[in-house]
Steps between C-alpha positions, in 0.01 A plus 500: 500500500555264772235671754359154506670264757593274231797330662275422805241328265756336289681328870100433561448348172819305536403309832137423382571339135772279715799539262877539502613851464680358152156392394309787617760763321499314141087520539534866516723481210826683755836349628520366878734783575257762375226312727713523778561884434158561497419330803768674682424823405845565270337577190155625366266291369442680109131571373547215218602236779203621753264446232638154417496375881172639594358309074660190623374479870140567399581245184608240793181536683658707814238767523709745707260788544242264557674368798615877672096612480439124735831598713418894548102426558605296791755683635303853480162346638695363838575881511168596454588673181411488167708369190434707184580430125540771261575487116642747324606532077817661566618486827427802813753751487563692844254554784146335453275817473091584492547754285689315139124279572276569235151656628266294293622190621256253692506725845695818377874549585668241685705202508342208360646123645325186436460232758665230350778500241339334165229798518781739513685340229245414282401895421891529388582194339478634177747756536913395428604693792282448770556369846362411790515674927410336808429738740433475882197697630498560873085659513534576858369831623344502136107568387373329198226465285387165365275412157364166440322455181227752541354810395699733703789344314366512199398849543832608617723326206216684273611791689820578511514333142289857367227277388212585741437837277193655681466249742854610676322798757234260578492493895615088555756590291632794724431281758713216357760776421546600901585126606736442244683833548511397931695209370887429526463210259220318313466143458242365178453285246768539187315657249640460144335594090309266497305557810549880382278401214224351734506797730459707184174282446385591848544877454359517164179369598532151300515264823346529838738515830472124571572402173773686503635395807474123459675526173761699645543200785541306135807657457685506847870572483508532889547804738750813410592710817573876376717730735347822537660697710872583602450317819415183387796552260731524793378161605630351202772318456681388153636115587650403172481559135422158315587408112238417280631242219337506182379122525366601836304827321411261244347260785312788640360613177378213371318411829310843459413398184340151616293715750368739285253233309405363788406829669332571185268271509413563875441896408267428249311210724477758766385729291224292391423407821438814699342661216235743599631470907585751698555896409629708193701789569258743489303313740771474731661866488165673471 
């Protein structure tokens, strides 16, 4: 169980609530003497009691994981590397490879990692075994391709999602194809079902290209970077594996939740706004 480095966190948790080692292990609901076992490394730490430790730090207000994205972003950058987050339901088992990647995801097989942790954790908060990597990305020596918000990005999610139908042999489309195949790893926006739905909008013919896109900028989760090929893959570095406690899910969840209304409202204001502007598909692709 313990793949976590629960006794680290619990010495770190220790030194920043301030308390007596008495104090700290009644919290916890342990003895002192098991404490001190963990802490030294003379016994494992069961499931039950990680669970408990990780519930009552996040209940105390020490947000752990929080505080490792801060520390790893700043150590990585003064490297000149890149810290990656990457959430997963039930854990990764063995070597990270393309090929267990599902093809119809945003950009086709790859590793997906979000930029900062509460992106990454929010898409598996939901799930009772999920967890969270931090990863160190060294993109030396490495090509990539970067989306903003725009058509080509739209085009491409469309894409590789089988949704462009007749559209998918069009010649910007092969085009788009050939620069995201000369890529080692792709950096874009974080597409999720709801912007799914939009994009759907956009293919279908119901919404024009800038509607589409400023109600996608509506819904902004931030930039994903995908891993395309095995050499980017050797660049990539797992740092830790971090616990997700269920208050902390809970936190994460509920926070998506407040966005959602909000970004709502600005999809259907955008919608209304850029009505008639720009191109429909057809018009685009033709």
């Amino acid at each position: 169980m313990d793949s976590f480095r629960t006794a680290e966190d619990i010495a770190a948790v220790k030194e920043l609530l301030g308390i007596s080692s008495d104090e700290f292990a009644k919290k916890i609901g342990v003895s002192r003497v098991t404490l001190s076992k963990w802490l030294t490394g003379k016994s494992e730490i069961s499931e039950i009691n990680t669970t408990a430790f990780y519930d009552f730090a996040f209940n105390a207000g020490i947000r752990l994981n929080k505080i490792k994205e801060q520390l790893y972003k700043e150590e990585l950058s003064e490297k000149g590397h890149v810290a990656l987050f990457h959430g997963s339901k039930n854990g990764i088992e063995g070597k990270i490879e393309l090929t267990k990647s599902k093809k119809s995801n945003d950009f086709g097989a790859g590793f997906y990692c979000g930029e900062n942790l509460e992106q990454s954790a929010m898409f598996v908060a939901g799930f009772p075994d999920s967890s969270l990597y931090i990863f160190d990305f060294d993109t030396k020596g490495l090509k990539r391709r970067v989306f903003g918000v725009s058509n080509e990005w739209m085009l491409a999610i469309a894409y590789f999602r089988n949704r462009l139908g007749g559209f998918a042999s069009s010649k910007i489309i092969r085009s788009l194809l050939d620069s995201i195949n000369d890529a080692d790893y792709i950096v874009a926006p974080i597409a999720d079902n709801r912007m799914f739905e939009i994009i759907d909008s956009f293919i279908d013919g119901e919404i024009t290209d800038q509607q589409c896109m400023h109600s996608l900028s509506a819904t902004n989760l931030g930039n994903q970077y995908v891993l395309v090929s095995e050499k980017a893959l050797e660049q990539l570095t797992m740092l830790e594996k971090c616990f997700l406690a269920q208050p902390e899910k809970e936190f994460y969840l509920d926070s998506r939740k407040e966005s959602v209304g909000i970004n709502l409202d600005k999809v259907r204001m955008a919608r209304r706004q850029y009505r008639g502007k720009g191109k429909y598909i057809e018009e685009l692709l033709k």
